[in-house]
N, C-alpha and C positions, 0 to 999 in steps of 0.2 A: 504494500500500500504506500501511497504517496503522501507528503504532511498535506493536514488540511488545516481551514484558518476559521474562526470563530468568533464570539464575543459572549466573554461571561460578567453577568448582572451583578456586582456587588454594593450593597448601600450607593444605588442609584448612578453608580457608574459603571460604565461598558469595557471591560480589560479583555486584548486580543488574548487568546489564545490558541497556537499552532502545533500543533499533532500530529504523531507518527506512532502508529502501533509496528511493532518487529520483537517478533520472535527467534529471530536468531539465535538470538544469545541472553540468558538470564542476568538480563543488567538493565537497568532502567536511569535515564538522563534529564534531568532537568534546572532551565534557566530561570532567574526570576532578572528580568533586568526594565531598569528606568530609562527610558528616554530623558534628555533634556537635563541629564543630571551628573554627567562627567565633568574632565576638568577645565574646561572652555566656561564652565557655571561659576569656578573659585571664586568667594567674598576675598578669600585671601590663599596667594599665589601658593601652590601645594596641596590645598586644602583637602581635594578631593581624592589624593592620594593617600595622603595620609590615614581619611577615613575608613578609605578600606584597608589598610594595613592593621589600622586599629580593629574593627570586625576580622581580622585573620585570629585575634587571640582571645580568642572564644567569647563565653560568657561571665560577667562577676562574680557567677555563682559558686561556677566551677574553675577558674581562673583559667589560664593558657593552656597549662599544661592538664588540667582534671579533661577540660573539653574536647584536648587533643587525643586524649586516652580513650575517650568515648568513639569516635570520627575510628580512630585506629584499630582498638580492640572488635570493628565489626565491617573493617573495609572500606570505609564511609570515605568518600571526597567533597569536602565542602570548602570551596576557594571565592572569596571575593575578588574583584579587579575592576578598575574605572580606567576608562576610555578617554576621546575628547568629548563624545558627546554623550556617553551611556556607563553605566554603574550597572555591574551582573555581579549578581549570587547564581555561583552554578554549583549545583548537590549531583551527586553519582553515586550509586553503588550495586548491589547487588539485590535483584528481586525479593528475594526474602527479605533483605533489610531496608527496603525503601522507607516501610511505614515509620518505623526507630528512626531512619534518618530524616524524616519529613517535620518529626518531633525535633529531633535536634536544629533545625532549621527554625523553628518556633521561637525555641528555648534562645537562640542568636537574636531574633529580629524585639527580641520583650524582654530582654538584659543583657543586652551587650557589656563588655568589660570596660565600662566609663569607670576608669578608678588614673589618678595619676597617675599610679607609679607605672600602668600600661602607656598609657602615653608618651613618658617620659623614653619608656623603654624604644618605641617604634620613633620619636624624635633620635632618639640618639643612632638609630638604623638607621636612618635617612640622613643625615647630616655625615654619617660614614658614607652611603654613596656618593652626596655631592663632594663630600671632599674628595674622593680618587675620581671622580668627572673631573678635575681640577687638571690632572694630567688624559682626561681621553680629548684626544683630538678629534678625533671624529667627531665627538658628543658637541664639542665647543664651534665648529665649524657649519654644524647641522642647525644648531642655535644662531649662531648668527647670521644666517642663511633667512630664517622665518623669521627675524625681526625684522630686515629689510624687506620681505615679500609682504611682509603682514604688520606693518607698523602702527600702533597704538589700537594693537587688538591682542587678545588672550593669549591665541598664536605668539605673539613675540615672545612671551614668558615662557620658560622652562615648568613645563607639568608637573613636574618634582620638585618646584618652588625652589626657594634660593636659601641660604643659610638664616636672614633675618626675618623671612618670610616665617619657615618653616619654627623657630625655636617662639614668635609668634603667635602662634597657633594654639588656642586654649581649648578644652575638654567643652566651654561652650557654645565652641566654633561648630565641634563635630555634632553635635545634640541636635543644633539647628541647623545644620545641613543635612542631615539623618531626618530631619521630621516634615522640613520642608521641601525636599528632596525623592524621597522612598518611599513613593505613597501610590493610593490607588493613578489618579487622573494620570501618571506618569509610567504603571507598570504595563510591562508586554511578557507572560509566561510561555514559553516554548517548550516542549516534554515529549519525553519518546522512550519508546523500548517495548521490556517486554510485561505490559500491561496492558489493559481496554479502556477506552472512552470515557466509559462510566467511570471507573475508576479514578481515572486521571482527572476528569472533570470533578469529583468530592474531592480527593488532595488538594489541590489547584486551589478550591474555593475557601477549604479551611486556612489556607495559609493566607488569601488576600484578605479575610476577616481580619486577620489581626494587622493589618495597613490602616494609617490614618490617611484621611483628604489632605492632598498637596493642591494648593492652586498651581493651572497648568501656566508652566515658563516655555518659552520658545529661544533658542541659540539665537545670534542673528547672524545674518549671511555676512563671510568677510570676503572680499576679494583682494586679491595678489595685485599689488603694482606693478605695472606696465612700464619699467625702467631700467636700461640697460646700465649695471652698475657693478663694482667690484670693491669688496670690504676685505680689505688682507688685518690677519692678526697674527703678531710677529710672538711667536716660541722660541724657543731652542730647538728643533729639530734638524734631522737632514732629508724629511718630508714634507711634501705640499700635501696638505688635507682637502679636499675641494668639495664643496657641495656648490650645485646652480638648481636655480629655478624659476619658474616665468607663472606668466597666469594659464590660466584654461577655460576658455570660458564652456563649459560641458557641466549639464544639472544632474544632478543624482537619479534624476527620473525617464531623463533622455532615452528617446527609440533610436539613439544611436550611440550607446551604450557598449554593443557588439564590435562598432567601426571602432571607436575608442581601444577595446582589448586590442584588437590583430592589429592598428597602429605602433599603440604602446610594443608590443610583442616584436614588432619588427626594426623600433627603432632604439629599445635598449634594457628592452626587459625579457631577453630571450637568451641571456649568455653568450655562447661563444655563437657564432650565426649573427646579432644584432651589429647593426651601421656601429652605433656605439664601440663594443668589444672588437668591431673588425679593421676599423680603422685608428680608433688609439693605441689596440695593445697589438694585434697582431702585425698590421702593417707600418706603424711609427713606433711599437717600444715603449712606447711614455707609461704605461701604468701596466701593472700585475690583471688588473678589473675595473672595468668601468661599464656603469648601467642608467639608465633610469625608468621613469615609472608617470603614468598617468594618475593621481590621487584625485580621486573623487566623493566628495562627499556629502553631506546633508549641507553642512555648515558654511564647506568652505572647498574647492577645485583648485588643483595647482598641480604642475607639470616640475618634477623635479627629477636630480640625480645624482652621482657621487664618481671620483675619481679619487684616486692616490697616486702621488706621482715627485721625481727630483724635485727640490726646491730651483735647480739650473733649468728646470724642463716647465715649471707652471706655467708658463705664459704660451708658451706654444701649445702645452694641454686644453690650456682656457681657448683660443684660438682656433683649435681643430677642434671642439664642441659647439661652438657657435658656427664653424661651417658646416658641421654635420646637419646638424637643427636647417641649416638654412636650405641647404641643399634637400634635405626630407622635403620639407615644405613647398621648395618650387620646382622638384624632377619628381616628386612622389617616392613609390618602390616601384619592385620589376615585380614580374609575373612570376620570375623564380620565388622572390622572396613572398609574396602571396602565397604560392603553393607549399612554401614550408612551412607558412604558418599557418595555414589551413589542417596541415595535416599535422602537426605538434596539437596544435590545440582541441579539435575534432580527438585527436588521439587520446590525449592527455585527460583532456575534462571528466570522463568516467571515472576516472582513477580517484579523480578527488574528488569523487560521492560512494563511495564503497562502502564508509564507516555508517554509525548512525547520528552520533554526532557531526560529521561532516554533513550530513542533508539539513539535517536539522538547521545547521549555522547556514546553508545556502537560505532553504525556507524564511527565514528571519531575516536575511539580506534582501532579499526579494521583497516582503512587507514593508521591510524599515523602510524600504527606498520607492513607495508607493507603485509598488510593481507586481502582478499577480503572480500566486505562486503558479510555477511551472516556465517563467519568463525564463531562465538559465537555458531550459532546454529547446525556447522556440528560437536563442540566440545562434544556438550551435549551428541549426537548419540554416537562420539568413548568415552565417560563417560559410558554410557550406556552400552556400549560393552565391557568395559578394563575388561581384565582378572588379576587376583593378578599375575599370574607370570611377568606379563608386567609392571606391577608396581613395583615388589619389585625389578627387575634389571634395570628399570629408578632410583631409589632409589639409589640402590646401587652402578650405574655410578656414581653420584654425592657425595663420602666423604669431598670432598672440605669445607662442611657443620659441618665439625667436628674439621675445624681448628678453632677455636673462640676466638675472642677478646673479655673480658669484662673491661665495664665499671663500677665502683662503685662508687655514689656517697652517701657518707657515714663517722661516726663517727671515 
């Protein structure tokens, strides 16, 4: 059976929920996640990470380690994690233990471990990984990359807040983002496995009972600058770090959605085969890998990508990326490289629907981005069918891809 999509009624509000029964395998999957409540939402910069890191260490009742022991002693997987735009509780375990785990999942949402010295504990983890960001280049070069593309919007900020942001951050912060946040008008439940309908629909319902009303917030749309510009930030390395990226103007909801993959796929998100990878590393040497990617989202679309490369060589890496881009956009691809990507991706896309989780995460990408379910698979068909000239004048709509930011971090 394939997932299907619904709406269950609770205290007057309407919460999606998407379903997949599979008997495969004696294991049953389930997500509770909020829209509109990632960390694009932060009152203060980290916030919403933090909150979920603090929800990883159980309940007050049972401290860190009592809840951990629970979750363990019975196979249970219960992980929170926050997005830019979404906050998920995902539980798993094994059929016989779902109902015990759907109780622990309760036992998390009506006593979470708000005690300081939790807090204190998941501030002092986070303040440990920004300090060794301190030396990742990458990390620093990928940052300053989205503040120029995205300046004086949420984007510019590091998701994991900053050292003053984050010590900041009080037991009050999270209360009221937990309440105003994680609630019905905002929840979407996704569940699968090896369970029924019925079933899944009385679980489901007992758990959004114990949700309070959120009034509904909405992201707002950021767009990327339209400006050809280059930010160097001088290290000690004997590396260029390099991220670039431009705008897109491509909506999350677009019936050319499919053009956008086999583009992306062909100009640098395909490995070795991609313009990108064939012409930096193979045929000039300048870098080990270089890719990029078409990023498309609710919130926010932007065309980005990364190199490593000499610090003697950056300027002709940066150079031969901007005439790749250019060149993409006013000769298009050939027909060969249509046909590999036709048949990579046609090939490939099975593959990653195999699991039950894997459909399920399709299913829920398909809704979030106002798109019926089964849309993945009526893409593959216009894949299947796209002719080059349709490709190379979606292509060449899109120069916007040629206005590019770089980032360098480097000597």
């Amino acid at each position: 059976m394939g997932a299907t999509l619904e709406s269950i009624e609770i205290k007057n509000s309407k919460i999606p929920f998407i379903f997949e029964e599979d008997r495969n395998l004696p294991i049953i999957s389930m997500q509770l996640i909020f829209k509109n409540s990632g960390s694009l939402t932060d009152s203060k910069n980290g916030l919403t990470k933090l909150t979920a890191k603090l929800l990883n260490e159980g309940t007050k009742t049972d401290g860190s380690v009592g809840f951990a022991t629970k979750l363990e002693n019975r196979a249970i997987n219960l992980s929170i994690h926050a997005g830019y735009e979404t906050f998920v509780l995902e539980l798993n375990s094994l059929q016989a233990q779902f109902d015990y785990a759907v109780e622990l999942l309760k036992e998390l949402l009506n006593d979470p471990n708000y005690t300081e010295a939790t807090l204190n504990k998941v501030k002092t983890q986070t303040l440990g990984e920004l300090k060794r960001k301190e030396s990742d280049f990458d990390y620093i070069s990928m940052l300053k990359m989205k503040e120029m593309l995205f300046p004086n919007t949420p984007l510019a900020k590091p998701s994991l807040g900053t050292v003053k942001s984050v010590k900041s951050i009080t037991l009050d912060d999270i209360k009221r983002h937990v309440l105003t946040h994680l609630g019905l008008e905002n929840a979407i439940v996704v569940m699968g496995g090896d369970i029924n309908r019925t079933k899944a629909l009385k679980i489901t319902k007992s758990i959004l009972d114990t949700l309070p009303h959120v009034k509904p917030q909405k992201i707002p749309t950021m767009k990327p600058i339209a400006k050809e510009q280059i930010k160097i930030t001088k290290v000690n390395t004997k590396q260029a770090y390099i991220y670039f990226g431009s705008p897109l103007k491509i909506s999350f909801d677009s019936q050319k959605l499919y053009l956008s993959k086999v583009a992306s796929f062909i100009l640098g998100s395909s490995g070795f085969g991609s313009r990108l990878m064939e012409e930096i590393r193979v045929k000039k040497g300048l870098a080990y890998s270089a890719y990029s990617r078409f990023n498309i989202n609710k919130s926010h679309s932007y065309f980005w990508g990364y190199l490593q490369t000499k610090v003697a060589t950056q300027n002709e890496a940066i150079n031969s990326v901007k005439e790749i881009v250019e060149k993409f956009i006013n000769k298009g691809v050939t027909q060969e490289e249509l046909k590999s990507a036709k048949q990579f991706l046609l090939g490939s896309e099975p593959l990653r629907n195999e699991t039950l989780s894997q459909r399920l995460n399709r299913a829920f990408q398909e809704y979030y981005h106002n798109r019926p379910l089964g849309a993945t698979l009526k893409d593959l068909e216009r894949i299947k069918n796209l002719k080059l000239d349709e490709l190379n004048n979606f292509i060449l709509e899109h120069n916007e891809i040629s206005k590019l930011s770089f980032s360098a971090v480097t000597k």
